[in-house]
TIGU-689284 format. One line per 10 residues: number of its first residue (from 1); their letters; for each residue x, y, z of C-alpha. Coordinates in Angstrom, 1 decimal. Layout:
% TIGU-689284
NUM> A> X:Y:Z ~ ...
***
This chain:
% TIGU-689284
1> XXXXXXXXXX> 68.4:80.5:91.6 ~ 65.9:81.4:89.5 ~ 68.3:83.0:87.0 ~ 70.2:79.7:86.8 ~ 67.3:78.0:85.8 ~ 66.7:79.9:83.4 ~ 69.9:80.1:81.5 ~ 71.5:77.5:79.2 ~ 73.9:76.7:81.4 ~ 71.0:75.6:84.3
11> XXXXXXXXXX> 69.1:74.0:81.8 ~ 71.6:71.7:80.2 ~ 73.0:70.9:83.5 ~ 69.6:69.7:84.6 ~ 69.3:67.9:81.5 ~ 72.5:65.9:82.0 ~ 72.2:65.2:85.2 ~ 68.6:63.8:85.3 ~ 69.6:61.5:82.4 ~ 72.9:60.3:84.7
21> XXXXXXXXXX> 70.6:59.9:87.3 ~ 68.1:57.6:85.1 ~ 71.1:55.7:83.9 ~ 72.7:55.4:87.4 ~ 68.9:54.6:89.0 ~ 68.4:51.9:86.4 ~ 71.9:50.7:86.6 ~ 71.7:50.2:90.6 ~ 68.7:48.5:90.3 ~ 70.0:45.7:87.9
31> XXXXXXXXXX> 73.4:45.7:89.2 ~ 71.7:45.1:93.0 ~ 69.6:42.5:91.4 ~ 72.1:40.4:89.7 ~ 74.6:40.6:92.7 ~ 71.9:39.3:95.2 ~ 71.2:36.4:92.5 ~ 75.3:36.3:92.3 ~ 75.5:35.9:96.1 ~ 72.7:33.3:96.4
41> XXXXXXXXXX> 74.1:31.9:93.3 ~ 77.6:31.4:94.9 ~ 76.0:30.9:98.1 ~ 74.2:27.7:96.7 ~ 78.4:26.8:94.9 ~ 79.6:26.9:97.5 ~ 77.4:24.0:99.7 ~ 77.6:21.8:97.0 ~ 81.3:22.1:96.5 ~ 81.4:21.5:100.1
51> XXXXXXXXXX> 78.7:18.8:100.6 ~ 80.1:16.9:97.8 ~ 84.1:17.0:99.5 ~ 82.1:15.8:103.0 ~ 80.8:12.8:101.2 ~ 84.1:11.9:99.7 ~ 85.9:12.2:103.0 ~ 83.0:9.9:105.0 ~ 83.5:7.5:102.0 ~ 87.5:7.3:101.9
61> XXXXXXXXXX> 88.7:7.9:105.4 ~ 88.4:5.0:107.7 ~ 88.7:6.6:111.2 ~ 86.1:8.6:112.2 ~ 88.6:10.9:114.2 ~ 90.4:12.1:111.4 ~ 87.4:12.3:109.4 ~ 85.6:14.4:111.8 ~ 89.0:16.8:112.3 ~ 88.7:17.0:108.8
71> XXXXXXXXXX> 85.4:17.9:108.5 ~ 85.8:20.5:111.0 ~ 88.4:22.0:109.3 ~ 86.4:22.5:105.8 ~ 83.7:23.7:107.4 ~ 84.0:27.2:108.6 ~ 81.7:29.4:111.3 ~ 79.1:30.4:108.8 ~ 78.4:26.2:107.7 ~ 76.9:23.5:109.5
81> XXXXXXXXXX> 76.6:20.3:108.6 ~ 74.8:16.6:109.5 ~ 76.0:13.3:108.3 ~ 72.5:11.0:107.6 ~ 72.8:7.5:107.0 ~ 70.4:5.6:104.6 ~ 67.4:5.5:107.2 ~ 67.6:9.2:107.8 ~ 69.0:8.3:111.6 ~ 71.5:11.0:112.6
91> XXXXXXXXXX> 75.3:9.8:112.7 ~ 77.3:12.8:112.9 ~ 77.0:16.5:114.1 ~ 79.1:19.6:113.0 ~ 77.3:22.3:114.4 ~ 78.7:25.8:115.7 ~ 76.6:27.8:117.5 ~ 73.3:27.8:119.8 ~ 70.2:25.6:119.2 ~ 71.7:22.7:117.8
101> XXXXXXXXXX> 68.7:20.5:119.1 ~ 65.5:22.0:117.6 ~ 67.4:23.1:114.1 ~ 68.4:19.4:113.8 ~ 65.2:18.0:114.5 ~ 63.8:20.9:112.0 ~ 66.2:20.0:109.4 ~ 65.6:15.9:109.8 ~ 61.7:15.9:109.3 ~ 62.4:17.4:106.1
111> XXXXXXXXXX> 62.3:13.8:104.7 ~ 63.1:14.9:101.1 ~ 66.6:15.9:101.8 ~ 68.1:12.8:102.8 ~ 65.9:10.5:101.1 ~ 67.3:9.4:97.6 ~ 67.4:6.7:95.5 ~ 69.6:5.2:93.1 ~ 67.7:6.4:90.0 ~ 67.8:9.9:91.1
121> XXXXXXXXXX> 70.4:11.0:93.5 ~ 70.5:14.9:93.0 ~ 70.9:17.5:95.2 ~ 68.1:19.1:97.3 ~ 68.3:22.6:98.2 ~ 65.6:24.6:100.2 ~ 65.5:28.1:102.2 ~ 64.2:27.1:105.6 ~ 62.7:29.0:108.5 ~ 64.9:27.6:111.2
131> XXXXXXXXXX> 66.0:28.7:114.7 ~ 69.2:31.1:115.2 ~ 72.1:29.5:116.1 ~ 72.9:33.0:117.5 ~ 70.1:33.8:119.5 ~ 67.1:32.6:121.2 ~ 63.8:32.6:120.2 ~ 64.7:33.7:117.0 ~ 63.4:32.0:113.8 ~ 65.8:33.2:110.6
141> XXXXXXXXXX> 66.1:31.7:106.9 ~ 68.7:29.6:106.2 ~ 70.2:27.7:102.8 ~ 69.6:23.8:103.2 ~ 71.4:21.3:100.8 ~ 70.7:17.6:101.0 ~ 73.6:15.8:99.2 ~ 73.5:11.9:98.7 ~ 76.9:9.7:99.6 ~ 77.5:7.0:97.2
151> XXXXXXXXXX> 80.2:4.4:97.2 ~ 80.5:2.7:94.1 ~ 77.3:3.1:93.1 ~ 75.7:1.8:96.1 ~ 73.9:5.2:98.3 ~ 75.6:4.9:101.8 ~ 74.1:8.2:103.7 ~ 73.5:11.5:102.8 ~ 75.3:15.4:103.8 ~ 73.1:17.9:105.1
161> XXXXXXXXXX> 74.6:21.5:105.3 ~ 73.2:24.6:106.3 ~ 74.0:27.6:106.0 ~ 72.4:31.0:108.1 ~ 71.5:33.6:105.2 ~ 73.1:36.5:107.1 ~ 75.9:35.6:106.0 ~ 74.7:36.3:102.4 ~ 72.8:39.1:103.4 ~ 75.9:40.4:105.2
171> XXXXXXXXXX> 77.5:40.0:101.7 ~ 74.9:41.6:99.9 ~ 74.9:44.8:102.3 ~ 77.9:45.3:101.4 ~ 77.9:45.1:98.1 ~ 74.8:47.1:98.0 ~ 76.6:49.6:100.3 ~ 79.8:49.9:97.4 ~ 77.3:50.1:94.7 ~ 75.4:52.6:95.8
181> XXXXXXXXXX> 78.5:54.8:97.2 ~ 79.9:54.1:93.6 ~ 76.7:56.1:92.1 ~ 76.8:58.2:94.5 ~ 80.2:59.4:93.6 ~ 79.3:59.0:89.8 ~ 76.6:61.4:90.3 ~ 78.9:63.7:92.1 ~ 81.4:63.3:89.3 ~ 78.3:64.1:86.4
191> XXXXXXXXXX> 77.5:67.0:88.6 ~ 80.6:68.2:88.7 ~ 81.5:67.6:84.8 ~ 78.0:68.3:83.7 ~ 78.7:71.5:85.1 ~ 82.2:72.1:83.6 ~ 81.0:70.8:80.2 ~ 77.6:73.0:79.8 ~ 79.3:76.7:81.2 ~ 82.0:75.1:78.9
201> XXXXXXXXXX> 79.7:75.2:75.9 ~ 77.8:78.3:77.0 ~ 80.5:80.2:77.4 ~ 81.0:81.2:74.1 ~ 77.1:82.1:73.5 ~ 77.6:83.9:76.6 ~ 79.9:86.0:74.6 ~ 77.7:85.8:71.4 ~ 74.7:87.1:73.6 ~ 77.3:90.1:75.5
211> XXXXXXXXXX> 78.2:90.6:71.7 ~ 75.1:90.6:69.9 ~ 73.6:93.5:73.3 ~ 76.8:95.8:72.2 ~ 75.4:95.2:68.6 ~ 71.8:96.2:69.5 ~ 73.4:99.0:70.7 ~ 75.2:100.8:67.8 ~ 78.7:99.2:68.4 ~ 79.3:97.6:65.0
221> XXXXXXXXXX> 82.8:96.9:66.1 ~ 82.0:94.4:68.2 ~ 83.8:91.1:67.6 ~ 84.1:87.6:68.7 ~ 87.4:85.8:69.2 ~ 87.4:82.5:67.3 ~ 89.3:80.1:69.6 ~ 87.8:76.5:67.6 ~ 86.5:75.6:64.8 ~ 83.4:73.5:65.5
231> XXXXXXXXXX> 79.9:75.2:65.5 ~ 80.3:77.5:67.5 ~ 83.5:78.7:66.3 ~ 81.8:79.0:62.7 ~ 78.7:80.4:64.7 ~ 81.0:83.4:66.1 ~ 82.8:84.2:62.2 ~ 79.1:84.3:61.0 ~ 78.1:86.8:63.7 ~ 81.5:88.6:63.0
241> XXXXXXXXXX> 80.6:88.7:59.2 ~ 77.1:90.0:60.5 ~ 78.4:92.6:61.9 ~ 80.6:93.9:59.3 ~ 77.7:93.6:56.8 ~ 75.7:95.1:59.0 ~ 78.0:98.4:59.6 ~ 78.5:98.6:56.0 ~ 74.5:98.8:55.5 ~ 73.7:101.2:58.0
251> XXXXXXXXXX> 76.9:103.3:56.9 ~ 75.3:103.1:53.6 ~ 71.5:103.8:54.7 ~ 72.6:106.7:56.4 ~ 74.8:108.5:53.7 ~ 71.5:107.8:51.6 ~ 70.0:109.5:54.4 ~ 72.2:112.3:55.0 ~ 72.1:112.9:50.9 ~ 68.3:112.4:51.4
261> XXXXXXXXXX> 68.4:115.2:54.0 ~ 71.2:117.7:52.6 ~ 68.5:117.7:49.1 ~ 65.6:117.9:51.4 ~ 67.4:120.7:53.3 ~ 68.7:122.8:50.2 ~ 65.9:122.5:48.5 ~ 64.1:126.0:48.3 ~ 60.5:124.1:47.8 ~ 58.5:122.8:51.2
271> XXXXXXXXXX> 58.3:119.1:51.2 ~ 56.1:117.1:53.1 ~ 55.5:113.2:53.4 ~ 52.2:112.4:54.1 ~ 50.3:109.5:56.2 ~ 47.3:108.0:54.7 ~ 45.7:109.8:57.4 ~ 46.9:112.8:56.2 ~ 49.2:113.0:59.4 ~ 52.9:114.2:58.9
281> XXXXXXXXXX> 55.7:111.6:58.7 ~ 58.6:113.5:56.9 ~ 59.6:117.4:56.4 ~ 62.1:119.4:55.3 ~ 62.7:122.9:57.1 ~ 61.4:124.8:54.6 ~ 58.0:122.9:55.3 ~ 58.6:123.2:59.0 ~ 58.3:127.1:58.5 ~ 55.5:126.3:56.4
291> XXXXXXXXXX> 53.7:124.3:59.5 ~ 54.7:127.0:61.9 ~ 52.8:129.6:59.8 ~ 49.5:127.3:59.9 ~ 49.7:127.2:63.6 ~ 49.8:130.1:64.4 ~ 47.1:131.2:62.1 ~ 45.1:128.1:63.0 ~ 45.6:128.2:66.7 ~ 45.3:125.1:67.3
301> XXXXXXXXXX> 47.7:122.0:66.6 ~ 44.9:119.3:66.0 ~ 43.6:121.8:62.7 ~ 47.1:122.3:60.9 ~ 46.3:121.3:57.7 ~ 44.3:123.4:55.2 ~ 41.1:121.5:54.3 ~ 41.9:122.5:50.4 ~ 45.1:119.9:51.2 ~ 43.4:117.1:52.9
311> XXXXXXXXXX> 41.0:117.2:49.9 ~ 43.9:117.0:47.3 ~ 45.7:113.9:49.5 ~ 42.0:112.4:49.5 ~ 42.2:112.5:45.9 ~ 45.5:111.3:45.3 ~ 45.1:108.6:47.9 ~ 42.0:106.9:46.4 ~ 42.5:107.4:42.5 ~ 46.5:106.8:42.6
321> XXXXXXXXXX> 46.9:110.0:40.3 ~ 49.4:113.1:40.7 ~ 48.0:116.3:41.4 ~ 48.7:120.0:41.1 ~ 46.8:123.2:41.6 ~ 47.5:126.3:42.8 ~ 46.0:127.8:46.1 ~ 46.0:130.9:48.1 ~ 46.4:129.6:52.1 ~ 46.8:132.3:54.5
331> XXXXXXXXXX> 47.3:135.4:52.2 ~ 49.7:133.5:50.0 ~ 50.3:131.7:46.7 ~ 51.5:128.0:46.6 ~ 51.9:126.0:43.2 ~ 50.8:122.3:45.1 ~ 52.4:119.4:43.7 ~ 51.0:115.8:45.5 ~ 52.1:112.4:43.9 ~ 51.4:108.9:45.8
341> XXXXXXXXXX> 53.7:107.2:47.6 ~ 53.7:103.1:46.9 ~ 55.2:100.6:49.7 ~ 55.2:97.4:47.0 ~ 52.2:97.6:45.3 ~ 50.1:99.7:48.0 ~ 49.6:103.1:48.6 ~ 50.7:104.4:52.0 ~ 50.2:108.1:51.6 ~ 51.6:111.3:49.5
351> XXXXXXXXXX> 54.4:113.4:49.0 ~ 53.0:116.8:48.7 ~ 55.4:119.8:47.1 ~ 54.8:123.2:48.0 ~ 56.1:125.9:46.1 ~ 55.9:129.6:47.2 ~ 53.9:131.8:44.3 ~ 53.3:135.0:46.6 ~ 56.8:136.8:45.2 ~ 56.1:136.2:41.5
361> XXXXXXXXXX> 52.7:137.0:42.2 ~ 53.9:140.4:43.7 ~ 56.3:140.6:40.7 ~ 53.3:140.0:38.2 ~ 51.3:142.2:39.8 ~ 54.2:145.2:39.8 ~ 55.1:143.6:35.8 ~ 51.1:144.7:35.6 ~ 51.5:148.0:37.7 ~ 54.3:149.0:35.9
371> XXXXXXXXXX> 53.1:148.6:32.6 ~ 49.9:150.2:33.1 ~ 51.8:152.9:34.7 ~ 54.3:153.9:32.1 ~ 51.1:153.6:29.3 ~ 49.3:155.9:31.3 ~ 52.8:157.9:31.8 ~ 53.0:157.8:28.2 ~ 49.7:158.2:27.0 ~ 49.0:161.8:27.6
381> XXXXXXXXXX> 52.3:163.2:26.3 ~ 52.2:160.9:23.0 ~ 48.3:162.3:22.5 ~ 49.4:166.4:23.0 ~ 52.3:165.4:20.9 ~ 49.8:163.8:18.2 ~ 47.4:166.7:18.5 ~ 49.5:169.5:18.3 ~ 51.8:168.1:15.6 ~ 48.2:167.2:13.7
391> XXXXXXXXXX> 47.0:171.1:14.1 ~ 50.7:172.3:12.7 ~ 50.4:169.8:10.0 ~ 46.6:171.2:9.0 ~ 47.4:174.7:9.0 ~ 44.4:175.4:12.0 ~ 46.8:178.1:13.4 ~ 46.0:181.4:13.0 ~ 48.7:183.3:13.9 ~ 52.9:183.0:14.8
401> XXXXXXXXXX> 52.0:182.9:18.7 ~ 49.7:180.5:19.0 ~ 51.9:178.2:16.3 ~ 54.8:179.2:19.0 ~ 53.0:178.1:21.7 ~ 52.3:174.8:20.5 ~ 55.5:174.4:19.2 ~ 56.5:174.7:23.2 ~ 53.9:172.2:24.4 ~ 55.2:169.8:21.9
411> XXXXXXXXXX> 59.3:170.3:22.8 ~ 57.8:170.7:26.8 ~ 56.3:166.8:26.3 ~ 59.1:165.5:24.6 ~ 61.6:166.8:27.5 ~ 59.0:165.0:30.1 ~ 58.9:161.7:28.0 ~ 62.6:162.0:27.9 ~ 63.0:162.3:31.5 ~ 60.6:159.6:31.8
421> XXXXXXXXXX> 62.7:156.9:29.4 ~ 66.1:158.1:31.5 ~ 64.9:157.7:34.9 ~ 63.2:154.2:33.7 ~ 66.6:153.2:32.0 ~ 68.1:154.4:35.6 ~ 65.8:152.7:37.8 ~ 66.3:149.6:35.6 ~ 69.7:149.7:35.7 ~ 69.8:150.1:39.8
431> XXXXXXXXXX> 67.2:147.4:40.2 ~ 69.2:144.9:38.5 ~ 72.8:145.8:40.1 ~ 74.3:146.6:36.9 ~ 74.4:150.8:38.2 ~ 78.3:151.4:38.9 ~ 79.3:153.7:41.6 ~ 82.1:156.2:40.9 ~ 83.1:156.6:44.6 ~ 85.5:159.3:45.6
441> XXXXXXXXXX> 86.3:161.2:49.1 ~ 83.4:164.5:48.9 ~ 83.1:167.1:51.3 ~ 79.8:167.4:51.9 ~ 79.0:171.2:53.3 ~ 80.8:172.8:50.2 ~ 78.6:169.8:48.1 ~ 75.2:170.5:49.7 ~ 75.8:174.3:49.8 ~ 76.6:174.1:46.0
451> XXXXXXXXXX> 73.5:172.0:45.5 ~ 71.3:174.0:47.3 ~ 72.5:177.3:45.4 ~ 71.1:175.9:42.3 ~ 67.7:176.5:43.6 ~ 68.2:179.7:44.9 ~ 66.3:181.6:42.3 ~ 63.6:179.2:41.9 ~ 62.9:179.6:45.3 ~ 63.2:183.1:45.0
461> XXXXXXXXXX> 60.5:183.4:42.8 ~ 58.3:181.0:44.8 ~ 59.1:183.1:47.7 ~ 60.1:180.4:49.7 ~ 63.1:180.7:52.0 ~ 66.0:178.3:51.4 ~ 68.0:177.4:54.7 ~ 71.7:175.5:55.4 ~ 72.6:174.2:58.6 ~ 75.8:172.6:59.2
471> XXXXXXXXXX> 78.2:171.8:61.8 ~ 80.6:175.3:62.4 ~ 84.0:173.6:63.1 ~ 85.7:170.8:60.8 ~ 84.1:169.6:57.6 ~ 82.6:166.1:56.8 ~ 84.2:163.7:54.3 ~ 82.2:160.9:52.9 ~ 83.5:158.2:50.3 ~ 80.3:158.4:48.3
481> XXXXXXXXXX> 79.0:158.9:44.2 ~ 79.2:162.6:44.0 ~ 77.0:162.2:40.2 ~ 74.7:160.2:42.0 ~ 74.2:161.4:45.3 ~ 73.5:165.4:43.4 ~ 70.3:163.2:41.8 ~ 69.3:162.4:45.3 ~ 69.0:165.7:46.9 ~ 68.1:167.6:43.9
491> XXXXXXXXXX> 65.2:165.6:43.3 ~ 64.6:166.4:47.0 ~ 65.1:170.0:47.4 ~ 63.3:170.5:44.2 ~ 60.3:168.3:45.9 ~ 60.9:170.5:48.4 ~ 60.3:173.6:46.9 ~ 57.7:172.9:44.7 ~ 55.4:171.6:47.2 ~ 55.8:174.7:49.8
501> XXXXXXXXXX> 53.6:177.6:49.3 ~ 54.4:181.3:49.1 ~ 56.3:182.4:52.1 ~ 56.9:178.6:52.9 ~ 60.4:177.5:54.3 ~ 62.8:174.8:53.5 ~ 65.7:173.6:55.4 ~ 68.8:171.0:54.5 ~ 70.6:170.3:57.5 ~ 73.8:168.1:58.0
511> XXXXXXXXXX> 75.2:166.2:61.4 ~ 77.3:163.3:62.2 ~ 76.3:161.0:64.2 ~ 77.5:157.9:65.8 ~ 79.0:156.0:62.5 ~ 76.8:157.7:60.3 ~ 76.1:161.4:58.5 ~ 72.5:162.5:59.3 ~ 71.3:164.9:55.9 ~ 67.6:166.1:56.1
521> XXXXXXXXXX> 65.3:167.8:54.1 ~ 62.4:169.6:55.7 ~ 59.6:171.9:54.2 ~ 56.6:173.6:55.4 ~ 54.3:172.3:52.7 ~ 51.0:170.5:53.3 ~ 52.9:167.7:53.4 ~ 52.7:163.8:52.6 ~ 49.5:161.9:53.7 ~ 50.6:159.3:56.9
531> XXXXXXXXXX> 48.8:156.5:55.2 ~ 50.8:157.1:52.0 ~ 54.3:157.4:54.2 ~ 55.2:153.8:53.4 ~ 54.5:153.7:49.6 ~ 55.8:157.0:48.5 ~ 59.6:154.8:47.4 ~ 57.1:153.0:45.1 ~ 57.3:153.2:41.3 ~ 54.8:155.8:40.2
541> XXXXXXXXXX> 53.8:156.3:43.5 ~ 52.0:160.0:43.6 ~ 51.2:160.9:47.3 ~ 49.3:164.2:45.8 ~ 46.5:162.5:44.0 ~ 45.7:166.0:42.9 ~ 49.2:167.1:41.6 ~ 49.3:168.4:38.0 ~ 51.7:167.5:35.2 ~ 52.8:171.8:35.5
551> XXXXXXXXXX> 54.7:170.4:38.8 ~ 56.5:168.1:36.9 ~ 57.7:164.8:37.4 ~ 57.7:161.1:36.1 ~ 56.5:159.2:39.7 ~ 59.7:158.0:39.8 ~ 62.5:160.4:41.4 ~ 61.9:158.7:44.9 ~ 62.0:155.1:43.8 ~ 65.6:156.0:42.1
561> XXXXXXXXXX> 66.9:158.4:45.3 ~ 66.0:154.9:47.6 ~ 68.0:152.9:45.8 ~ 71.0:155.3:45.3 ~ 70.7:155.7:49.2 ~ 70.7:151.9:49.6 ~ 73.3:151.1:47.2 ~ 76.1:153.5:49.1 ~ 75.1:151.2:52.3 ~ 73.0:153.8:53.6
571> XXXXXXXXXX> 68.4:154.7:54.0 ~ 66.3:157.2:53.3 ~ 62.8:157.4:55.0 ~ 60.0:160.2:55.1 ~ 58.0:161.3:58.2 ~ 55.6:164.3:58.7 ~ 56.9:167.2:60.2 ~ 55.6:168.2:63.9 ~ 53.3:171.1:62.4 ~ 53.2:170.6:59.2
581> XXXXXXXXXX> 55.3:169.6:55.7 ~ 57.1:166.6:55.4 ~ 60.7:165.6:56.7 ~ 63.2:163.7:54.9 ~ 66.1:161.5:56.2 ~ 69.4:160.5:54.6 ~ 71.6:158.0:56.6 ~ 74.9:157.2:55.0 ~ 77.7:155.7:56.4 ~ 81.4:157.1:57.7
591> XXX> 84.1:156.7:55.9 ~ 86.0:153.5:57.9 ~ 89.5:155.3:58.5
***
């Protein structure tokens, strides 16, 4: 019920109805009013008409028989009536009914309705209390008309008649009783067509509201038939233009949202939108990462951001001016770009750019490293070069052997700065992919044992004992660089050898393993420090702080075997041996048949 009056429909129903029911209530009260005065009205005709045809009758009709069978016959059961003679002295008697006596007597001592004169001879009529002709003991109101008989002028008597108001009232009951079944079905009718009319109307917003719920939803589609073309027929084409227009916007806001998010996505950069706050609205994954990292390392969500960025959005928040500075946060380099960001004329908060420094920091630093490295490379073998050519040059020699001698220093330096420029030239080369790879099927015992015989007598002479293990049956075939990988393992053996003392031992084993070919290179040396394991692939690296430039090398023969090793798909790492020396392993991949 509740529902109903609450809903259009209810309401407008209610609306009509009490406003029929006003109408109708005001209607029945004046139509009940002017039909009681209508009755009385006709009531009040009709004794006239009827006193005024008993007074022609007594005047034209000679026989009192007739008259009074005439009389009797106008008259009818509701109408009594008295002829009066000038003195007010009862002559005749047409009365129907009980209690003749007393009403007659009542009626005559009311002097004034049979008493006339020839001036003024105009009806009388007065509502008496009489006694019921019907019943006993019973007074009721009646209709009394006096009505003077003249016969050429001259007054002769007067016509009483009376009249019971029941009669009327009867009349009036009735009437009443039609009237008021008449509104009653009226307002049956409203209720009934007040009904139809408002779910008639509402029906259609019915289907606006259904629509405009489907709409809320997501279901742009939605559309209303138009069956008219009043209002609400041009209500429901301006809710189905709505509609549209409001598809083609969202469709629109969210391919600007979808670019919005692919640029924010692809971009490299960390972006975050920032409250005024300094809480997060907006970021890309990138700065998600970025967020992740400060978690953890802050442990603990409510202090994510940096206190160095708060201070910047501060800024940029209050002065309305871009900002950018670079920052270390958590062992790394960001470049920190922050503009405002305006809502109208009002600042709402910041859009903060975070770029990631740490890898050209790392680069700068090896740039740096690098440098310094080949300068100090460099420096020594350019000074013995200067000094020795500078002594020739003087004459400060004294004899052939020591002029000999010097003359060896000087072509000794110039082979090791040599080296140095080619295995720089080769490193550069690898580390910017431009080395090519000459690959070709190699057996590798016959290639190792060939290599290793190439150090035979050096080791030999170092008495150090030179060792080849390999597999008995078959042979192993790699697709490999056989140019490049004879760098590799010559720089290693010779490593090898170099670094093991008299009566030393080094081994270079070969085994094939699941997908892979398993090449070591193991010596009895001292051996490389643990804590300089995972830098000796380094540029310039030199594990033997100690080592002098009589043991050769440029710092870089490790550095170029890692990324010969990496570029055939393979790795190469270093681990002390069990007792002593240092054990190297080469991983490189089957040939796929």
């Amino acid at each position: 019920m509740n529902r109903i009056w609450n809903s259009i429909v209810g309401k407008l129903w209610a609306t009509i109805l009490l406003l029929v029911s006003f109408v109708l209530f005001i209607i029945t009260v004046l139509l009940l009013e002017f039909l009681s005065n209508f009755h009385a009205k006709q009531a009040e005709d009709s004794l006239r008409r009827e006193a005024s045809t008993i007074g022609k009758i007594v005047v034209d009709h000679d026989s009192e028989s007739s008259m009074q069978m005439i009389i009797h016959d106008i008259l009818d059961e509701e109408k009594n009536a008295m002829i009066v003679g000038p003195d007010g002295e009862l002559k005749y008697s047409f009365h129907y009914g009980m209690n003749i006596e007393p009403i007659e007597k009542k009626i005559l001592e009311e002097r004034s309705l049979f008493t006339f004169d020839m001036d003024d001879q105009e009806p009388v009529l007065k509502e008496m209390i009489l006694p019921s002709n019907s019943e006993t003991n019973v007074m009721e109101q009646y209709f009394v008309l006096g009505y003077p008989i003249s016969d050429y002028g001259e007054l002769v008597g007067s016509v009483i008649i009376y009249q019971n108001m029941d009669a009327v009232h009867r009349t009036t009951q009735r009437t009443t009783h039609i009237v008021l079944l008449s509104a009653l079905i009226a307002f049956v009718l409203t209720t009934f067509f007040a009904f139809f009319l408002s779910t008639r109307i509402t029906s259609p917003l019915r289907g606006l509201r259904q629509a405009a719920g489907e709409l809320a939803k997501g279901n742009f589609d939605t559309r209303l038939p138009v069956f008219q073309n009043d209002e609400i027929g041009q209500l429901a084409v301006a809710f189905n233009q709505m509609g549209r227009q409001l598809k083609y916007h969202v469709e629109l806001i969210n391919q600007e949202k979808e670019q919005l998010s692919s640029i924010l996505t692809s971009m490299t950069d960390a972006v975050i939108t920032f409250n005024r706050d300094a809480t997060i609205l907006l970021s890309n994954p990138q700065a998600e990462r970025l967020l992740q990292n400060w978690y953890v390392k802050n442990e603990s969500i409510d202090d994510t951001i940096p206190p160095e960025i708060v201070h910047m959005l501060d800024h940029v928040v209050s002065f309305a001016e871009e900002v950018e500075d670079e920052l270390e946060l958590g062992g790394r380099f960001y470049m920190i770009s922050i503009s405002p960001l305006y809502s109208g004329n009002t600042i709402r908060g910041a859009v903060a750019v975070f770029r990631d420094m740490t890898e050209q920091h790392k680069l700068d630093k090896l740039r740096s490293d690098f440098i310094a490295n080949v300068s100090h490379e460099l420096r020594t073998p350019i000074s013995m070069l200067q000094g020795y050519s500078e002594a020739i040059m003087d004459d400060v020699i004294t004899n052939e052997e020591e002029r000999n001698e010097m003359i060896q220093i000087i072509h000794d330096e110039s082979m090791r700065m040599g080296r140095l420029v080619t295995d720089l030239l080769d490193l550069a080369r690898m580390e910017s992919g431009n080395m090519r790879l000459y690959e070709e099927d190699i057996s590798m015992i016959p290639f190792l044992g060939r290599i290793l015989n190439k150090f035979s007598q050096i080791a030999r002479d170092a008495d150090v004992d030179l060792t080849f293990l390999h597999p008995d049956e078959g042979d192993i075939i790699l697709h490999v660089d056989e140019d490049r990988l004879e760098q590799v393992f010559t720089n290693l053996i010779d490593n090898a050898v170099r670094h093991t003392p008299e009566s030393g031992h080094v081994e270079l084993s070969i085994s094939k393993k699941t997908n892979v070919v398993e090449i070591t290179v193991s010596d009895t040396g001292s051996g490389i420090p643990e804590e300089d394991l995972p830098f000796i692939f380094e540029r310039f690296y030199k594990a033997d702080k100690a080592r002098t430039r009589k043991k050769g090398g440029t710092g870089l023969g490790l550095a170029i075997a890692k990324n010969i090793i990496d570029s055939h798909g393979g790795t190469i790492a270093a681990r002390r041996g069990e007792e002593k020396g240092t054990i190297f392993t080469c991983r490189l991949p089957l040939k796929k048949m």
